[in-house]
C-alpha atoms as a printed R data frame, in Angstrom:
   type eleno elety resid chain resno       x      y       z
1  ATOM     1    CA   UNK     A     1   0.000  0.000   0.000
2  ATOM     2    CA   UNK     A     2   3.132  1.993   1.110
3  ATOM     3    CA   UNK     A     3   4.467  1.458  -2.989
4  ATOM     4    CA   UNK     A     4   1.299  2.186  -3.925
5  ATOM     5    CA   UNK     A     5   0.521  5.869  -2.843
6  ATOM     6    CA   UNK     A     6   4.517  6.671  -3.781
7  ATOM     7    CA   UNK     A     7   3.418  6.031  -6.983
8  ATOM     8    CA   UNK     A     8   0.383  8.035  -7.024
9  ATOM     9    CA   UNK     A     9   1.577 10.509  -5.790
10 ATOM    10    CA   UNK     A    10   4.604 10.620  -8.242
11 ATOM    11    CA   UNK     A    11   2.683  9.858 -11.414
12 ATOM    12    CA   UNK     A    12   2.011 13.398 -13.379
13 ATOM    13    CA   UNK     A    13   0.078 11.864 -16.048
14 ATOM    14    CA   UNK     A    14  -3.243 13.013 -15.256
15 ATOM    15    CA   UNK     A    15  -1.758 16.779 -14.483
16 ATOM    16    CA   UNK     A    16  -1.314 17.029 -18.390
17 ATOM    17    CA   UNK     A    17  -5.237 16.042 -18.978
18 ATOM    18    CA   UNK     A    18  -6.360 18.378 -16.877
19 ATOM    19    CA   UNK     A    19  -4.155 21.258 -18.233
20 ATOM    20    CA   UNK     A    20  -5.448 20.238 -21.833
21 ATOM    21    CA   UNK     A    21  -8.772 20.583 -20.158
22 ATOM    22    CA   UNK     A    22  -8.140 24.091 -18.612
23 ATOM    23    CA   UNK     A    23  -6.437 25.081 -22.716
24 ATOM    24    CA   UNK     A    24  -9.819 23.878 -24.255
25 ATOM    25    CA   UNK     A    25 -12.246 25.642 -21.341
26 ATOM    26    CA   UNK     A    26 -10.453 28.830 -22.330
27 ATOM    27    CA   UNK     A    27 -10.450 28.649 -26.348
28 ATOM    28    CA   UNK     A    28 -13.786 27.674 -26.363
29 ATOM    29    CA   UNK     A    29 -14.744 31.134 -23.646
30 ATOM    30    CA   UNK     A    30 -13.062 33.216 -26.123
31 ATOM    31    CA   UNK     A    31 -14.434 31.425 -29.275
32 ATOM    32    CA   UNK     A    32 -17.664 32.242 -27.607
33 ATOM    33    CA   UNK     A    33 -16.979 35.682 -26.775
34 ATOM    34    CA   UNK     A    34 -15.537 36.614 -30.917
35 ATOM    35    CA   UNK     A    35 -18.712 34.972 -31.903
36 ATOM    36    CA   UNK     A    36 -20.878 37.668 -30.365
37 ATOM    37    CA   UNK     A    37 -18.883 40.185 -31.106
38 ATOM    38    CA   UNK     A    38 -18.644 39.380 -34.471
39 ATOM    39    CA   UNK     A    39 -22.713 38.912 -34.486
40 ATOM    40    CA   UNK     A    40 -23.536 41.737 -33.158
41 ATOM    41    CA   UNK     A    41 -21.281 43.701 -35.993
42 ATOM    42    CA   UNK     A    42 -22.453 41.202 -38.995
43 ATOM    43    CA   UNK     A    43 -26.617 42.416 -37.721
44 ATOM    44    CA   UNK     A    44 -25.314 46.186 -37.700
45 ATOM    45    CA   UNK     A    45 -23.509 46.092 -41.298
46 ATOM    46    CA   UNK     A    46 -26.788 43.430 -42.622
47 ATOM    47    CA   UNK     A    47 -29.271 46.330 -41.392
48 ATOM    48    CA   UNK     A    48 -27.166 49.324 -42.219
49 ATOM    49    CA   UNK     A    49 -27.344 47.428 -45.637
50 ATOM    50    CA   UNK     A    50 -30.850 47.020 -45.516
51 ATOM    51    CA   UNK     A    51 -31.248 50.660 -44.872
52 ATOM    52    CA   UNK     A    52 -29.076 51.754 -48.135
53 ATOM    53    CA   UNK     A    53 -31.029 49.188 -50.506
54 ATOM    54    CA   UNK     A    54 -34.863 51.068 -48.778
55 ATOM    55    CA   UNK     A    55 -33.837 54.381 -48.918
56 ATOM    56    CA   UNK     A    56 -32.072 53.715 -52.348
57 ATOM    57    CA   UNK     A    57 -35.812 52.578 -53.776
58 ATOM    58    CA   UNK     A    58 -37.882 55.027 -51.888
59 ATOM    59    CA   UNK     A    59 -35.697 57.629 -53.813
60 ATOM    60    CA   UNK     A    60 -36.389 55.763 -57.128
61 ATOM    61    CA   UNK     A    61 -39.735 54.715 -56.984
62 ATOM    62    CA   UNK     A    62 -41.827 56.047 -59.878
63 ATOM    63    CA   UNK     A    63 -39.141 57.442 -61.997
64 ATOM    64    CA   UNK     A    64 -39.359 57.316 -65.306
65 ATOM    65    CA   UNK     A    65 -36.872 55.411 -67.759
66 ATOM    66    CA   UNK     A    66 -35.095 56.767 -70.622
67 ATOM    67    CA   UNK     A    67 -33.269 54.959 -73.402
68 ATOM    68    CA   UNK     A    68 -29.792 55.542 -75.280
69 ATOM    69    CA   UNK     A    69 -29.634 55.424 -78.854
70 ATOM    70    CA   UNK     A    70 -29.250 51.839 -78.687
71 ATOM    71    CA   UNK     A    71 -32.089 51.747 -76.812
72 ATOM    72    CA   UNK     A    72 -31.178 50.628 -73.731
73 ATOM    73    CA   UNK     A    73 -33.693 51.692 -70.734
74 ATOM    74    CA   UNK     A    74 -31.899 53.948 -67.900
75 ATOM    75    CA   UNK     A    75 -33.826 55.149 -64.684
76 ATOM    76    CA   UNK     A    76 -31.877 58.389 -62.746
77 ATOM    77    CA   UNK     A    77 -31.214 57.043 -60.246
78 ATOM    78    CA   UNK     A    78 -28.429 55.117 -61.265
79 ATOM    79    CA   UNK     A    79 -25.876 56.365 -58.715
80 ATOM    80    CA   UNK     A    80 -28.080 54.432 -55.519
């Protein structure tokens, strides 16, 4: 029994587990962090976006087209 808690006591082999354990609890608490970070600026640039495309056909709604000489149709608005 003596031999036997030596040995324990000496071994190191789970120490190693349990750091890999502690390396994974912490990549995964940052993974989780970038990920709503990141989601909460993906929903700002998607609406901002959004936005843009509304205002661009509240601008253009109802204006009339005009052709080229080749007679391809145009609207003024373009630039949106």
């Amino acid at each position: 029994m003596k031999t036997f808690l030596k040995t324990f006591l000496a071994d190191e082999s789970g120490a190693s587990a349990a750091e890999y354990a502690l390396i994974i609890a912490v990549v995964g608490v940052g993974i989780g962090a970038a990920a709503l970070v990141l989601g909460d600026n993906v929903e700002q640039a998607v609406g901002d976006a959004a936005n843009d495309v509304a205002d661009c056909n509240s601008t253009t709604a109802g204006t009339p087209y005009s052709e080229d000489a080749g007679g391809t149709e145009y609207t003024s608005a373009t630039t949106c």
